[in-house]
N, C-alpha and C positions, 0 to 999 in steps of 0.2 A: 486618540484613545490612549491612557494612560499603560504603559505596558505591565505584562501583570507581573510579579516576584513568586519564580518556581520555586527560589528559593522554605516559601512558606508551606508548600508540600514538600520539601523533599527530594525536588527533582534538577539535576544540572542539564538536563535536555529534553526536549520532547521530541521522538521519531514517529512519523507517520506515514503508513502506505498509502497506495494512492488510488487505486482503482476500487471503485465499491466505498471506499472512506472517504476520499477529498472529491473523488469527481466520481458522480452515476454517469460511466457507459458500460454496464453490464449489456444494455440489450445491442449496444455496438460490437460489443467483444464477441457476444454469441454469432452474431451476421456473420463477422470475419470468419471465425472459426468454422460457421457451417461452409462458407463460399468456399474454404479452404479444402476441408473433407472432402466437398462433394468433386471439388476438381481433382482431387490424389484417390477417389474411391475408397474414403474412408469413412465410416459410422459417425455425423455431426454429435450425433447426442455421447456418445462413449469418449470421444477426443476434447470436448468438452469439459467432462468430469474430470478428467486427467490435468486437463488446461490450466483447471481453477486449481491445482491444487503445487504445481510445476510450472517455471520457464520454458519457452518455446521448443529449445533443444532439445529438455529431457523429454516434453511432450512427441516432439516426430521421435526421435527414439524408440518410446515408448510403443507405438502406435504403427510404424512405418520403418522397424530397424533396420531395412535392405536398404533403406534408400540415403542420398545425401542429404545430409542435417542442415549443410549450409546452404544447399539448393533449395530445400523447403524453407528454411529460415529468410532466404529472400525475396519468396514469394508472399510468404506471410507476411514481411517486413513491408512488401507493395500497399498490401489490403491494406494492413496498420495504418500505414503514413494516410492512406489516400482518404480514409475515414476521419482520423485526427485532423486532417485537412476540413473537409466537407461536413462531418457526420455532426448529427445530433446529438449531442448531452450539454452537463451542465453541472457544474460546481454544485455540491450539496450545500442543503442552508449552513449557515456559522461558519462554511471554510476562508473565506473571506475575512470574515469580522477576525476569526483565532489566528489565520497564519499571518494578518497584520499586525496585531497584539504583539506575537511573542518577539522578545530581543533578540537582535542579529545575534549569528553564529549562535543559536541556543537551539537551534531545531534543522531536522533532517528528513529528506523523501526516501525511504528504503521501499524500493519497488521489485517487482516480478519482468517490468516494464521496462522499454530502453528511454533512454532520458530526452535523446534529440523529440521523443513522441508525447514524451511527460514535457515537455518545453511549451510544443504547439499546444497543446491542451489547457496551458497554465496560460499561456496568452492568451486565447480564445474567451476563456474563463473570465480575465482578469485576477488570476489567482498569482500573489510574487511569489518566486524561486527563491531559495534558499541556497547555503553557501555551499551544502554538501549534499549529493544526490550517488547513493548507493544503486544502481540498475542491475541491469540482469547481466549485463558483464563485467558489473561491478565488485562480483564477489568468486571467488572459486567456486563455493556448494551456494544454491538457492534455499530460501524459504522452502519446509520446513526449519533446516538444521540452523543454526544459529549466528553463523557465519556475516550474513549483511549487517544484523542488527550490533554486532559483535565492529566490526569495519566502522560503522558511523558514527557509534560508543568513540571510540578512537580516535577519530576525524576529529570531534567535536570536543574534544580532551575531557571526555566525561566519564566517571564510573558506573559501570556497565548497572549498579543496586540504585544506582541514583537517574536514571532514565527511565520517562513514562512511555510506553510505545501505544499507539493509535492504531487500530486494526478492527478486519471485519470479517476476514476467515479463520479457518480454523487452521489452517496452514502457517499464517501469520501469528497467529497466537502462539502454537506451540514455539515457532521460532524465538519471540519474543521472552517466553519464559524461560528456552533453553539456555538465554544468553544472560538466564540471573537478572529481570526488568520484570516491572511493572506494567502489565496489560490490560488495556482498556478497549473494551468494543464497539462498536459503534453500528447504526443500519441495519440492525434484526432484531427478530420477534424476540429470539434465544439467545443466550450469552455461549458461544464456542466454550467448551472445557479446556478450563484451564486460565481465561481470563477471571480478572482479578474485580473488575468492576466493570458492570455492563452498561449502555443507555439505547434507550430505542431508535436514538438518529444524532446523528453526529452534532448539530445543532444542543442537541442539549447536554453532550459533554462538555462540550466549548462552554455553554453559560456556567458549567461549575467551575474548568479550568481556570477563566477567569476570575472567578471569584478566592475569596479565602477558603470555602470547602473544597479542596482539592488534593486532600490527604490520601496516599497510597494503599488505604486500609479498602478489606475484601467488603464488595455491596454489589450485587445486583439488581438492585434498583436502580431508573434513572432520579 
């Protein structure tokens, strides 16, 4: 496949998160999370909502401030691994087709996620890795604030106005926009506030990324 020129939108990079946008295991994430709760006595559905929105640590924090962060974060880290191992999901349509497209060193994973578990995922998948993978200990402050997307701008020697970011929460959006980027959503009804152009599945941003309509200009339509 012909690689496409970001150049023609506008863009020196493209960043994309990864859970919800490149790979559906949302209903993985949920399992962990309640197996987790219910072993620490904690409310699945409340620790959850916090989950989607936070990395692991601010999450027990959050939720469980008496207790140790790196004690629950190893346990969490067990479920994690042993699902990314075993569990069911799967690459969403076009992540394959787009993250083979684009030119080395022009694109980066900025995840919530730790990388050794975005690795097993992307093999499983058959999805390639990229030269630069922002994780959850990858940055000082987590999505929202703007810190990761700000870090892989960097990595990827690119200006922060001139990267498109691929995302699917609202957490990731606002991060996205804080760091002065272009936001594109992906996998919902609704476009989160504050992206910049929305489509209803990641597949069909890809068929525009590819193409010459791939201009940074505000559309919520796919």
């Amino acid at each position: 496949m012909e690689r496409p020129d970001l150049r023609h939108g506008g863009w020196d990079a493209v960043l994309f998160d990864v859970d919800g946008t490149l790979i559906d295991a949302v209903a993985n994430q949920r399992r962990v999370w309640e197996t987790w709760a219910r072993r620490n006595g904690t409310d699945p559905e409340r620790i959850y909502r916090i989950a989607l929105r936070t990395r692991p640590l601010e999450t027990f924090a959050a939720v469980l401030p008496e207790a140790d962060p790196l004690l629950c974060l190893a346990e969490f880290q067990r479920l994690e691994d042993a699902d990314a191992e075993s569990g069911d999901y799967r690459a969403f349509d076009g992540a394959a087709e787009l993250l083979g497209a684009l030119p080395d060193g022009r694109w980066a994973l900025v995840t919530s996620n730790y990388e050794h578990r975005v690795r097993v995922r992307f093999r499983r998948t058959g999805l390639p890795m990229p030269r630069v993978v922002i994780d959850a200990e990858g940055a000082e402050r987590g999505k929202p604030h703007p810190t990761p997307y700000l870090l892989a701008a960097a990595r990827l020697g690119a200006e922060p106005a001139a990267c498109l970011v691929i995302e699917d929460s609202a957490s990731g959006v606002a991060a996205g926009v804080a760091a002065g980027m272009t936001v594109w959503t992906v996998n919902a009804a609704d476009a989160p506030d504050g992206s910049h152009r929305h489509f209803p599945s990641l597949a069909a941003a890809a068929a525009v990324l590819l193409t010459a309509d791939n201009s940074p200009g505000t559309c919520r339509a796919g």
